[in-house]
Steps between C-alpha positions, in 0.01 A plus 500: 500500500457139619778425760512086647586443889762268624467354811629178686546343210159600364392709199133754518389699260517678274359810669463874406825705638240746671377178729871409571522852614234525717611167655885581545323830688298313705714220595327194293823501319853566639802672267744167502265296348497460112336650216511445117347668220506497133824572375747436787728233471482397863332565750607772783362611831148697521690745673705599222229474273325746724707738644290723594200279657624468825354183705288615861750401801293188676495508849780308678420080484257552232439178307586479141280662208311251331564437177271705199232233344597270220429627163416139290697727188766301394855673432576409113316150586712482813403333849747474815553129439695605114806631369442798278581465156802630295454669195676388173784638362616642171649192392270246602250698318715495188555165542112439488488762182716251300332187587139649419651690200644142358153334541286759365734513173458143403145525451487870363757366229266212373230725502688793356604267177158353475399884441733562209827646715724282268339674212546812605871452589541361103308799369654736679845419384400407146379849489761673689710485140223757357370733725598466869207760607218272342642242636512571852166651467353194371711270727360728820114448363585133470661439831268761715181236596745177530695761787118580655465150557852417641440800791174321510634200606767600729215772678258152534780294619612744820155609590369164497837352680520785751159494608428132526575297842908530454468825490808466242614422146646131428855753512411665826396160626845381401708749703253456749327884513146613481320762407261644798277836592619724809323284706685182370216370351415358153440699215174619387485386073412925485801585688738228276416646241519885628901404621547282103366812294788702627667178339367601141670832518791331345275456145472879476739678240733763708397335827696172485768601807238589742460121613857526551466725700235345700639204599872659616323691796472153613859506574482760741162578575407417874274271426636363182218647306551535175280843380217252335466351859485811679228642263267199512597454864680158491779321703765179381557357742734179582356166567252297308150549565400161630822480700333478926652782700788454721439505853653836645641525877248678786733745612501879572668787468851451441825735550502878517405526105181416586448189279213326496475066403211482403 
């Protein structure tokens, strides 16, 4: 376990737990000041996150510990002098879905027609009024490679998008939300297209709820990861990409919650 150090306004690490042990024991570290590890939702004192490491008792007008040494690992792209991002909701997600979902039609309708959909619509019906099984057969083998082509195009478009320098689709880039790793950083093209095949499973006969399904544990999920963003290890996050970080206050630990702003 990787556990972070708050101090005077200050964030070190990360740094194995068995290190922030030793150093609680020894006295490097002291049980009021903060800690923070994958998971937790703020940040508490080492004390409580170590109960049972209990700090050496320094002799009386001791100076102060110093602190650990910096670790130049940055916390989901993070540095002292930022605000750390908010992930997207639900609805700003589906908000994005819509947009993207209306621009990737208009094209995949031209090009759907210019592959014989209309035809297959007419024949379909015009055979309907003879034999409804050949007819769906033959509309199914008509309408199969012009589908393989649509998913195509809508599998191109988000990879590409996602993975470029926004970091978002023209309808995440619209609601202002981006698509990062669990560092905060931009997508690998492999790693687009790892979280967009999930995407496909929507094209498979019998499996057609499970992206359903995957996108409403973004409701309620801690993170607002949808199951395709868990597996492939992705964040979406608020904020536009080439939006410059807000400066964030220098202060320390706050209250008897054991906040930390930083």
């Amino acid at each position: 376990m990787q556990v972070w150090i708050g101090r005077n306004g200050e964030r070190f690490g990360p740094y194995p737990d068995d290190e922030i042990r030793q150093w609680l024991r020894d006295g490097t570290c002291r049980p009021e000041e903060l800690g923070w590890y994958e998971g937790m939702t703020d940040w508490r004192p080492l004390g409580e996150l170590f109960p049972e490491d209990r700090p050496a008792t320094p002799p009386p007008g001791a100076a102060a510990p110093p602190p650990p040494p910096p670790r130049e690992q940055p916390f989901m792209g993070i540095t002292e002098n930022t605000v750390a991002p908010e992930y997207a909701g639900f609805w700003l997600r589906f908000g994005a879905w819509v947009i993207d979902y209306i621009l990737i039609t208009i094209p995949s309708t031209f090009i759907a027609m210019a592959m014989g959909f209309q035809h297959a619509i007419t024949t379909f019906f015009a055979q309907m009024e003879t034999n409804q099984s050949a007819a769906m057969t033959a509309y199914l083998d008509e309408v199969r490679p012009i589908a393989y082509v649509v998913l195509l195009i809508g599998f191109v478009y988000y990879v590409l998008f996602e993975s470029s320098k926004w970091q978002a689709t023209p309808g995440k880039l619209a609601v202002g939300i981006r698509v990062t790793d669990t560092a905060g950083q931009r997508l690998t093209a492999g790693r687009a297209a790892g979280r967009n095949l999930i995407r496909l499973a929507n094209a498979v006969p019998f499996l057609s709820i499970l992206p359903m399904v995957f996108y409403i544990t973004a409701a309620f999920s801690e993170r607002k990861q949808g199951i395709h963003d868990m597996l492939a290890g992705t964040y979406v996050l608020t904020g536009r990409a080439d939006a410059r970080a807000t400066p964030a206050p220098r202060s320390g630990p706050s209250g008897p919650t054991g906040s930390f702003d930083a």
